[in-house]
C-alpha positions in Angstrom: 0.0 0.0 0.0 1.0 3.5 -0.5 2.9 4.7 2.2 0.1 8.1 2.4 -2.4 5.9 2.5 -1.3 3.5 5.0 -1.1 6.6 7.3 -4.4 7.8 6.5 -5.7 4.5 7.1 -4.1 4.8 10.3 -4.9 7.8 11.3 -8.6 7.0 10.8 -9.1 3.9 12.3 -7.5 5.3 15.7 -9.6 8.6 15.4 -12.1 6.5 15.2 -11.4 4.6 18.1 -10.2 8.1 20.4 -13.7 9.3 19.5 -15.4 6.2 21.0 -13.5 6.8 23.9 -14.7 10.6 24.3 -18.3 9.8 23.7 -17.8 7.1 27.0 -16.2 9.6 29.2 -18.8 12.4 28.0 -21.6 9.3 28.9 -20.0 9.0 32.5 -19.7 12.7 33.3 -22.3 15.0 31.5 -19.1 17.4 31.3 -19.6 20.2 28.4 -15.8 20.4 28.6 -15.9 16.6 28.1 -18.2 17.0 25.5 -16.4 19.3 23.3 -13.3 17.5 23.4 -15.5 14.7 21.5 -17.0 17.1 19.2 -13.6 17.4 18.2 -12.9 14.2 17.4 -15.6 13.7 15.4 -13.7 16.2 13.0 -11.0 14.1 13.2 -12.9 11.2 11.9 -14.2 13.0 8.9 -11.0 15.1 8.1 -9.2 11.8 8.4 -11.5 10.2 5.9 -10.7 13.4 4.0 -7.0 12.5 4.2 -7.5 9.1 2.9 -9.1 10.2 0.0 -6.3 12.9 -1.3 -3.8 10.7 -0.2 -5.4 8.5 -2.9 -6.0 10.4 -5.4 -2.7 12.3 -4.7 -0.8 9.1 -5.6 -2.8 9.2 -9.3 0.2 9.5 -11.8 -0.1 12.7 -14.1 -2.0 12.5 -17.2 -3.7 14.9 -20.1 -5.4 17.0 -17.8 -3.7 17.2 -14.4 0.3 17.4 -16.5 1.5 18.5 -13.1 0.0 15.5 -10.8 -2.7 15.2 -8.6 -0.9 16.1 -5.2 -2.3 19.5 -4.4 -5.6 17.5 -3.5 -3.3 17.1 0.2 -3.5 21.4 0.2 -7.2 21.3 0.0 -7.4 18.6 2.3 -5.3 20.5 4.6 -7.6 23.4 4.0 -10.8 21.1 4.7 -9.5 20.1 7.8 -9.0 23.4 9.1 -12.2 24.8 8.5 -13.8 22.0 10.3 -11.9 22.4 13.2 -13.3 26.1 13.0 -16.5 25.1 12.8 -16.2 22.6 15.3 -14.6 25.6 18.0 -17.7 27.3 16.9 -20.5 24.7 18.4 -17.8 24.2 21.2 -18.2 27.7 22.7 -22.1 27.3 21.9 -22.6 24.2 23.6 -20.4 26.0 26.5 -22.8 28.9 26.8 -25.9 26.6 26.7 -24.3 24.8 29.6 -23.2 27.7 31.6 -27.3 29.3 31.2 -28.4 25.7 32.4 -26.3 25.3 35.3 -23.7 22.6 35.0 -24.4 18.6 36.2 -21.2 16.3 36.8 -21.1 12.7 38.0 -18.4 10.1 37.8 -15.5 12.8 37.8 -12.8 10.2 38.6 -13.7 7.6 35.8 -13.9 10.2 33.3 -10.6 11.2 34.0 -8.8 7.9 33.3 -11.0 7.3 30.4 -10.1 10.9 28.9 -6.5 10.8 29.7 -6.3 7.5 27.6 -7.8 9.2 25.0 -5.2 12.0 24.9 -2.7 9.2 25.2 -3.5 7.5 22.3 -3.7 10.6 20.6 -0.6 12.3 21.6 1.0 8.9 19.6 -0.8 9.4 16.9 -0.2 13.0 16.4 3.2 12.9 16.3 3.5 9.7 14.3 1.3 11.7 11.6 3.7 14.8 11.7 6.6 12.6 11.4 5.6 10.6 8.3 4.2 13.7 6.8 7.1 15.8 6.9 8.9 12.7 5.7 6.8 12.1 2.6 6.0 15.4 2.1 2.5 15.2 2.5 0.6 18.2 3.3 -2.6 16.7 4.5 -0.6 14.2 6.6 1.2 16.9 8.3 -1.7 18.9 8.9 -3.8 16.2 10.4 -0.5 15.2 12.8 -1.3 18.5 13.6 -4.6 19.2 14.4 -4.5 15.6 16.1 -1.4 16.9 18.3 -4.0 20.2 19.3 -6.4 18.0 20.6 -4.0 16.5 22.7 -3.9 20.0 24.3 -7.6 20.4 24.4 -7.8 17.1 26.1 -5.0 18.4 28.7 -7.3 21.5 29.4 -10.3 19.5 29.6 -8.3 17.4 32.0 -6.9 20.1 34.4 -11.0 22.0 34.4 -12.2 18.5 35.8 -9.5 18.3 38.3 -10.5 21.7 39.2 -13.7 21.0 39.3 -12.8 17.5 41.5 -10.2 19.6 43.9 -12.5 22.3 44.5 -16.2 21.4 43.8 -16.8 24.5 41.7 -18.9 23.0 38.6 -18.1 26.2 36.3 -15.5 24.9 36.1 -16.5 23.1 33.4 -18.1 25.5 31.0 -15.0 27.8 31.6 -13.0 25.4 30.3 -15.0 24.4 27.2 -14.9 27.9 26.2 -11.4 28.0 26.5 -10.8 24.6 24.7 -12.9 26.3 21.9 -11.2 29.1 21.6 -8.2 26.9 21.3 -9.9 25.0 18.5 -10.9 28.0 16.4 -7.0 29.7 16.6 -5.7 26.1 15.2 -8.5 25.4 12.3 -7.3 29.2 11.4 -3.7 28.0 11.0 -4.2 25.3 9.4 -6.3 27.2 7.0 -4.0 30.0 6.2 -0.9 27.7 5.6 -3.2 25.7 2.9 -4.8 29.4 1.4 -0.7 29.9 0.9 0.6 26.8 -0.3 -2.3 26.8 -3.0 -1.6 30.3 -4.1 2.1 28.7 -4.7 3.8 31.0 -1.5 7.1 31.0 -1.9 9.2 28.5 0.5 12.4 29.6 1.8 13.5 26.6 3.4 13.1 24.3 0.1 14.8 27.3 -1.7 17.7 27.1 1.1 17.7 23.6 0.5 17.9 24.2 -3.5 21.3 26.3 -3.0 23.0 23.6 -0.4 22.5 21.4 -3.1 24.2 23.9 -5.8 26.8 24.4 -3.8 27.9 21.0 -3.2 27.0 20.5 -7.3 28.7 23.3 -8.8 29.1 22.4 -12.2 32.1 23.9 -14.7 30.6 27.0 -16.1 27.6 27.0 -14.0 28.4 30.2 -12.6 25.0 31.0 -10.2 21.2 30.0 -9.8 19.3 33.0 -9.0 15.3 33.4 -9.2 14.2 30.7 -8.1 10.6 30.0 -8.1 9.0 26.8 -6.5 5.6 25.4 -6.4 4.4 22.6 -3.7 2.2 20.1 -5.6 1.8 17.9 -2.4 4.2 14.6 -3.1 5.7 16.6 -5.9 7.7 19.9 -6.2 8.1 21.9 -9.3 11.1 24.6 -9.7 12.0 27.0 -11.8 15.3 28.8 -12.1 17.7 31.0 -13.9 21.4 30.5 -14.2 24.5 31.9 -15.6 26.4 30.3 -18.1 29.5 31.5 -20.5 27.9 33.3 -23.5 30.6 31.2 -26.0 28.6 28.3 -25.0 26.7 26.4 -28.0 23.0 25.2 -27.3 24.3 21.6 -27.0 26.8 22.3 -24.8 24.6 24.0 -22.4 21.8 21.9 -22.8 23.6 18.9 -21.7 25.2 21.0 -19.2 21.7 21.9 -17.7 20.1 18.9 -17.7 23.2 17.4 -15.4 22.5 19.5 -13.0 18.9 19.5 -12.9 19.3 15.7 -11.8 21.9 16.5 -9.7 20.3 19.4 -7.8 16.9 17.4 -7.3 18.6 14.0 -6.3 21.2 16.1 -4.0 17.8 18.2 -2.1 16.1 14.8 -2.0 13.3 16.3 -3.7 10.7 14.5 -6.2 9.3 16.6 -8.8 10.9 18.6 -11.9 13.4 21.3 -12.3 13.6 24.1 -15.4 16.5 25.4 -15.5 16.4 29.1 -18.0 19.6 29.8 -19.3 21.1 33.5 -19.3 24.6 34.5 -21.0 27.4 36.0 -18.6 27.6 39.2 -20.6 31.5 38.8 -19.5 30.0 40.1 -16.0 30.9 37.1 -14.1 34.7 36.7 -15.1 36.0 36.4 -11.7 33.4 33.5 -10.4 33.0 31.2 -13.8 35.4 28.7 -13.6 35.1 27.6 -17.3 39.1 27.2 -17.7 38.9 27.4 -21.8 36.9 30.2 -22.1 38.0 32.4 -25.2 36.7 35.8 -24.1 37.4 35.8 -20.5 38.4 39.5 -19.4 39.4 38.8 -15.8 41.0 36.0 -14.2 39.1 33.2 -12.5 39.9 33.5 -8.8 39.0 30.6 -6.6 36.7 30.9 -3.4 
């Protein structure tokens, strides 16, 4: 199985099983604060099922009418996700507020405790797993999902300290208090998430793969490749596509520095341990680069080559 989808898979089934969990601890205590760390975990079910999907359809090779690939399905996804958490943040604080005007009802504090701090347990695995494999692969969606999985570990932790409170101290508000916070919480995470997908779709530039990019150069410097300046990238999910100028002696024929390019195109991308394409836009020196080209035979060199 594809290595994205495997994790998706993952990732579902164990959401899955967290939210079961939640819904028995929210049985047990009638918490709000309880209760809104399940409604969250019912968006990880279905942004987890979302996962799955792009992961899938991600993996679909290019063809006639996607030339580029399928992979920024895992941005959208990404995006998906984080409005549902959003939304979820929203009936959060609702349900909170409904509580609150009812007067809150607890029972079984101590049980829901274990049962909730397994849950977080479980989850705190899982969210780091996701990040790691994610970040691995490459794979937006996974990341984000790693993510939002690791911030409900966090609202789990708050839901976890307002029931102690609420066990230490008898106070039932307590409870709502803390629901509101854990929404609030919620709805600053769903907005990350969705601002880093509304970027990576409207191809935001990435200075770390475009630090990466130059490492690689500089380890690959080719005779006569004198620089590699304007680089553009795009981040297609699975898949990267670059584009980028470079300096190379004017004397040069086409063959010459065709052959010369597409050397280190390869070379770049294997050396960044990226998979995707790189077009490489070929400018003449204009004899303006004398002193960094290290093309030994050129005929029209007007200063000496001097070595860094």
């Amino acid at each position: 199985m594809d290595p994205r989808r495997f994790a998706a898979t993952v990732s579902l089934v164990v959401a899955s099983l967290v939210f079961a969990l939640k819904l028995v601890a929210w049985a047990l205590t009638g918490s709000s604060a309880v209760l809104s760390d399940a409604l969250e975990s019912i968006v990880n079910v279905a942004a987890a099922a979302f996962v799955l999907f792009a992961a899938r359809f991600a993996a679909e090779p290019p063809d006639r009418e996607h030339p580029d690939g399928h992979g920024k399905i895992e941005h959208i996804s990404a995006g998906f996700e984080g409005g549902l958490v959003a939304v979820a943040a929203v009936v959060i604080v609702l349900g909170a507020a409904v509580t609150a005007w009812r007067g809150p009802e607890l029972r079984s504090i101590d049980l829901g405790l274990g049962v909730t701090a397994l849950a977080g347990g479980v989850n705190l695995v899982l969210g780091a797993w996701l990040v790691a494999r994610g970040k691995a692969l490459r794979a937006p969606s996974l990341v984000a999902d790693g993510h939002h999985v690791l911030s409900d570990v966090w609202t789990t932790v708050g839901v976890l300290v307002g029931l102690g409170l609420v066990r230490l101290t008898g106070w039932v508000w307590f409870d709502p208090l803390t629901a509101v916070a854990v929404g609030l919480f919620i709805a600053w995470t769903g907005l990350r998430l969705f601002r880093q997908a509304a970027g990576a779709l409207l191809d935001q530039s990435d200075p770390e793969l475009i630090q990466r990019l130059m490492v690689a150069f500089d380890a690959a410097r080719s005779p006569g490749i004198i620089d590699l300046h304007d680089v553009r990238t795009i981040d297609a999910g699975g898949r990267v596509h670059i584009d980028a100028h470079a300096h190379v002696p004017e004397y040069w024929t086409v063959d010459v520095a065709h052959d010369a390019s597409k050397r280190l195109e390869a070379d770049l991308l294997a050396r960044a341990g990226l998979n995707g394409d790189l077009a490489l836009h070929l400018d003449p020196c204009g004899r303006a680069f004398c002193a960094r080209c290290d093309a030994v035979a050129c005929p029209i060199r007007v200063e000496a080559y001097r070595s860094p």
